[in-house]
Structure formats: C-alpha cells, structure tokens
N, C-alpha and C positions, 0 to 999 in steps of 0.2 A: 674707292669712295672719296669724293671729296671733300679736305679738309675745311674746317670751320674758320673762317677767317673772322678780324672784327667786325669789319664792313656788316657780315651776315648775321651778327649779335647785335650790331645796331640796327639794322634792318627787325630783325624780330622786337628790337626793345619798342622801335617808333611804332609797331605793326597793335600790340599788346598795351602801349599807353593810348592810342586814338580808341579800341574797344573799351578801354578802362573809362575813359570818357562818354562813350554811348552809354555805358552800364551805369555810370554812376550822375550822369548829371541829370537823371529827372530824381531821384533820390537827394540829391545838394539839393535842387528849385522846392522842393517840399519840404527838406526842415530847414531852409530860409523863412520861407512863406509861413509855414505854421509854427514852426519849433515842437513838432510832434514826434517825438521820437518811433511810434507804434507806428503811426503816417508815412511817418521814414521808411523804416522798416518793411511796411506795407508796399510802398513803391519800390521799391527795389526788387523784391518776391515778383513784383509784377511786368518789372523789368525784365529782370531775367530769367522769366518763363518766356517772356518773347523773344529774346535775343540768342540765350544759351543755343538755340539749333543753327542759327547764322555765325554764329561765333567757331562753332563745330566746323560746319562745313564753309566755311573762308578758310579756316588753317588748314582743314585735310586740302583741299582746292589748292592752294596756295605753294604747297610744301611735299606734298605726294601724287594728289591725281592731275594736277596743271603738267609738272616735271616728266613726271613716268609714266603718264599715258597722252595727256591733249598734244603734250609737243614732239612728240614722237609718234604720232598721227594713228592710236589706237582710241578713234572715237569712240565706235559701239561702248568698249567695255570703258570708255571715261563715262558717256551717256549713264550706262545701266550701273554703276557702283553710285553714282550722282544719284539717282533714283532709289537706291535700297538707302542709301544714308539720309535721304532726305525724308522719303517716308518712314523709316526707324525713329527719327528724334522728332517728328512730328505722330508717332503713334496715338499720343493724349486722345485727339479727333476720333481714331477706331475704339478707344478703351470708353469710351463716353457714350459712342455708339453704341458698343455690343453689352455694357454696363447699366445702358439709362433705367432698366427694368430694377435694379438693383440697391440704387441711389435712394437713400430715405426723400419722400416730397419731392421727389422728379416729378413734374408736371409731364403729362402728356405732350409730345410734341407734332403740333400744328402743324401748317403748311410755313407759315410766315415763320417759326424756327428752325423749319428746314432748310430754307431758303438761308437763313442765318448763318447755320451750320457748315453749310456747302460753302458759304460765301468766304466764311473765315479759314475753314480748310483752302481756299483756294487763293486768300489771298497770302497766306504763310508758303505754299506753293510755291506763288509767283515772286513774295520775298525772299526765297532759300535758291531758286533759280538767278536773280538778281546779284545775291550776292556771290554766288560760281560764278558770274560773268564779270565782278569787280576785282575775282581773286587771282583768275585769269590773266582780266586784261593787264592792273597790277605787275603781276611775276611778268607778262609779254614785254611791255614798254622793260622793265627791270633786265629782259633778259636782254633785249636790242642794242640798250646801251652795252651791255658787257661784249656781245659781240662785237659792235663798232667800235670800241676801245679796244677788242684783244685784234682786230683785223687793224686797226691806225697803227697800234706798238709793233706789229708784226711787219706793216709799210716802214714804218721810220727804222726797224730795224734790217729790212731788204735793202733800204735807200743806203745806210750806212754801209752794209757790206759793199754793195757795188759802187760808192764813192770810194771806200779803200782800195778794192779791183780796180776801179779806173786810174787811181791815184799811182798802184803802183805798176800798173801797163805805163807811167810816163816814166818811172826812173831808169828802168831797163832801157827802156829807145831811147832814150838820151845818152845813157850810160854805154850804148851799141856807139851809135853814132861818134859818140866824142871820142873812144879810143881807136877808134878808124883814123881820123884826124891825125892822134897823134903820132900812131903805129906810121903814118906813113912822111909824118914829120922828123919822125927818128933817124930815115936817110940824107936829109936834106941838111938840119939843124939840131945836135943833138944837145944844145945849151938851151937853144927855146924848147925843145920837147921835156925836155928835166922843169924847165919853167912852168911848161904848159899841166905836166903831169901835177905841180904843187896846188897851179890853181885848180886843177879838177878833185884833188882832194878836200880845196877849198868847198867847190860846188855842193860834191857829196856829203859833206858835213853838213852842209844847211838844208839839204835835200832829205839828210835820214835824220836829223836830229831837231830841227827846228820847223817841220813843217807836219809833224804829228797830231795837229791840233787842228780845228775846225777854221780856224783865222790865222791868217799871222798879219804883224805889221806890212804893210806896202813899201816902209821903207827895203825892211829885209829882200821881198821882191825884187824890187829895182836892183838893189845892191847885186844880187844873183843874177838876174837879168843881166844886166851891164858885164858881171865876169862872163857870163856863158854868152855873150857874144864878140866879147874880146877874145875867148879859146874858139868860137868858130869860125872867129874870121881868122884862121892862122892857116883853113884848106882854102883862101879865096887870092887871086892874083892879083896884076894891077889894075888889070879887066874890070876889078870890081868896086864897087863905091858901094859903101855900109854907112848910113845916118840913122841918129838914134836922138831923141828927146824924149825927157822925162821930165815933167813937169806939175809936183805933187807937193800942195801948200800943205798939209793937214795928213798926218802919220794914221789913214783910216786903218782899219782892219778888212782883211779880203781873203776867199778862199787862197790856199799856198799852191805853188806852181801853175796857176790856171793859163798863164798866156805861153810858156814853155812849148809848148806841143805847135804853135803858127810862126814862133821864132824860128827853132828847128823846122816846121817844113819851109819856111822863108830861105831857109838856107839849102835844101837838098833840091826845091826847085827853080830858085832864081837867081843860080850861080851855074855859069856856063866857062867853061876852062877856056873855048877859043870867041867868045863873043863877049860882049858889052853888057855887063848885069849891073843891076840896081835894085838896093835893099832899103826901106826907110821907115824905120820902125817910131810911133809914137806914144807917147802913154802920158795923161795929164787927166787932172780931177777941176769938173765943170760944175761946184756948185757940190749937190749932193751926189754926183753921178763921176764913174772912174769912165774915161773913155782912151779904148786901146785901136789902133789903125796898125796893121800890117800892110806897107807895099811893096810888091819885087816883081823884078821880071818873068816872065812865065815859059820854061824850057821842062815841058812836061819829061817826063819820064819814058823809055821805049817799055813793050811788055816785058823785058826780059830781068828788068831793074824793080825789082821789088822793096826797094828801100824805099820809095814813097807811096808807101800802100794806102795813105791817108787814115790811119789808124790812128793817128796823134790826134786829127780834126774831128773826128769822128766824139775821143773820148772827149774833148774839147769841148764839145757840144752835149755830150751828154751830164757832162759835169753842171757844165750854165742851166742846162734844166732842172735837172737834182737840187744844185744849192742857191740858186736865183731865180725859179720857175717867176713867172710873170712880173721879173723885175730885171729883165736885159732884155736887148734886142742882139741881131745879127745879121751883118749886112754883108756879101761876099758878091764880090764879081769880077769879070776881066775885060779891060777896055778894046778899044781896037788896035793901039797900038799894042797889047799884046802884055798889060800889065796888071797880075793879080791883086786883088784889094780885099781886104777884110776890115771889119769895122764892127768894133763889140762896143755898146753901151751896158755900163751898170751900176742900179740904181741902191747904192749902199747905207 
C-alpha cells in the first residue's frame, strides 16, 4: 500500500477547501446581502442538497474508482459502479416519484411538471457525470506529472551511473597504458623509471581523489594533462616531436579527465618507433567557450594490436553527450598527408 506522503495531505487539503467554497459562498452572498440569518441558513440546506451528491462522487472518482478501476483499464465496472452511485445519492427524484400519492397538497402532476421533473433528473445526471470527468481528468494530468518526474529522476540517475561507468573505463586504460611505459623503461633507465613511477602516483592521486566531483577546476586539468604527457613522452624517440599549448585566462570549471582519453590515443597512434611522428596538442579558452585540438600523425594499428581499440574515443564522446548535450561540437578528420585532427568546442 502506498504510503501517505504530504504532498498527498496537501493535495486533499486544496481539494476539500475549493468544495468548502462552492458549499459556502452562496450562503456568505446571502447573509452579506440580507443579514438574515434563517436566509442563511436556508441557502446553505439548498446548497447542499445540490452539491452533497457531486461532492460524493468527485472523492469516490478521485481517490478509488479513477485509481482502481479507469486507469487500470476496467471500464465496464468503473462505468456501472458510476451508475449505482450516482443514481443512489440522487434517489430523492424516485422517492418523490413513487411518494407524490402520499405528500399532503401534492398537486396532481401535469404534463409541464413532468417535463420539469425529467428535466431536473436529468440535468443533476449530466452534473454528477461532469463531475467523474473533472475527477478524472484532475488525478490524469496529477498522475502524468508524477510519472514524467519519477521517469526524469530515474534518466538523471541512468545518466549518472554511466558517467561513473564511463569515467572509470578511462582510469584503468590509462593506468594499462602508462605502466607499459614504464615496465619497459625499467631496462633502459632505471633512475627515470623510479622518477616516472613518483609522477604516476602523482597522476593517480588527482585522478582517484580530485576528480570525484562533477567539475573540477581546468587549472587541475592542465596541470594533469601536462604531467601525463611528460610520462608519455618517456615511450617516444628522437623520431618524435611532442607540442603542447595551454592557454586558459579564467580557472573555469569543467567535467574532470574529459580530454585524457585523445591524449592517450594521440599517443598509441601517432608515434612510430622507425618514422617521423608528430603530436601537437592544444587547449585554450575562446570567450565563454574551452576549445581543445588534437593533432598527430596517423600510423593506424595492424588487427593484431588491440591497444587502440578506440574505446577511450568512443567513451570520449559519450561523455560530451551526457554532460554537454547541445553545448559542444566535434570535429575529427584526417588530411591527406596522413594527419589525424580532432577539435572539440565547449560551451561552458
């Protein structure tokens, strides 16, 4: 059973003060008007002989047969309970009927009071009908919202999950990657690898502990960026040429690690052990907008090498949709002489 929340105590209170006002304000306009208290009195009895049966069936509608029959698509029996409740509290009409013989000074009744008769039966009908379709519609619109609010909370918390999932598919591939490097830096220089190994703890530290949060500062970026491509250029020879510019007036706030994943694949495909690679990475803030440019030479991968599966790009992009949906763009392509380009605008 569903518990009572307030929401649903204020819903009933505004529900039961709008009736308080049908019931009561032609009762107020009559002891303004007259100061007749018997007057009063008198309007009010009159009132709510017409109202008491719409009052009835708006709550029963409302609160039992809307819930547990209309929207759980058992018309017939919402139809025929509507029916026995509305003819019950409008019985007066049959007791008047099958009574008239009995009433002291009942006048015979005419053609033109039967006409009367039928008319007012039939317009309290079409009132007690009217108001099942305002009790309805009511609880319908009441209930739409609650679904599009429990199906948004239920999105923004899908969304969250798989920014975490995507977030933490980059720290393992980076964290694969970069002890590759070192592991095989360890034969060559084992003073830079002892080095290399303090700044990847450096990395890791801002990577599990500062980047928790939905933003971080851009400066911290940078600052990360710049180590993690100082340790990756320690697998690149003389072969290689690595440029980098960072050009950020204003300490914005920005999802954390989002360009990591084009750094790294910058580096597993545009570094070639026996040819001429180039890497030239840029990042600078244009106004209100952060604009990042990857370029490198393009030495794709054979099928046998699955370290650039493109799974970093991949979640790259699905991040930019997630946390900047129609405020980045994404421009990727390779020229002719054979050099990959990326180019992310975002508009922060």
């Amino acid at each position: 059973m569903k518990q009572i929340e307030k929401k649903d105590l204020w819903l009933f209170a505004v529900q039961v003060a709008v009736w308080a006002v049908v019931l009561f304000v032609m009762p107020l306009a009559t002891y303004l008007s007259t100061q007749d208290t018997h007057a009063t009195r008198t309007s009010f009895y009159v009132t709510w002989g017409l109202f008491q049966a719409p009052l009835v069936v708006y709550f029963a509608n409302f609160y039992l047969l809307g819930p547990y029959l209309f929207f759980k698509r058992r018309y017939w029996l919402f139809v025929l309970i509507n029916l026995v409740l509305i003819l019950g509290l409008n019985s007066q009409f049959f007791l008047v009927y099958y009574h008239r013989n009995t009433i002291p000074n009942m006048p015979a009744m005419d053609a033109n009071m039967w006409i009367g008769f039928f008319s007012g039966f039939l317009m309290f009908l079409v009132l007690n009908c009217v108001i099942v379709a305002v009790a309805i519609g009511i609880r319908h619109f009441i209930r739409t919202r609650q679904i599009r609010q429990q199906l948004k909370e239920e999105k923004a918390k899908n969304t969250e999950a798989e920014l975490a999932w995507l977030k933490n598919q980059i720290n393992p591939h980076f964290l694969f990657n970069t002890l590759n490097n070192i592991s095989s830096l360890t034969q060559i220089d084992p003073d830079a690898a002892q080095d290399a190994i303090a700044q990847l703890s450096d990395l890791l530290r801002y990577a599990m502990y500062e980047t928790n949060k939905n933003t971080v500062p851009i400066s911290g970026e940078v600052e990360f960026m710049r180590n993690y491509i100082s340790l990756m250029k320690l697998r690149c020879n003389e072969k290689t040429e690595v440029k980098t510019t960072f050009d950020i007036q204003q300490d914005v706030e920005i999802a954390p690690l989002l360009f990591i994943s084009l750094i790294e694949n910058a580096f597993k495909h545009g570094v070639s052990s026996n040819r001429s690679s180039m890497i030239d990475i840029h990042l600078e803030q244009k106004g209100n907008n952060i604009v990042f440019t990857c370029d490198n030479t393009n030495y794709p991968k054979d099928d046998g090498d699955r370290s650039g599966s493109g799974i970093g790009i991949e979640n790259t992009k699905r991040r930019l949709e997630l946390i900047y949906h129609d405020r980045y763009t994404w421009e990727q392509s390779i020229s002719t002489d054979n050099i990959y380009s990326v180019l992310i605008t975002i508009r922060i």
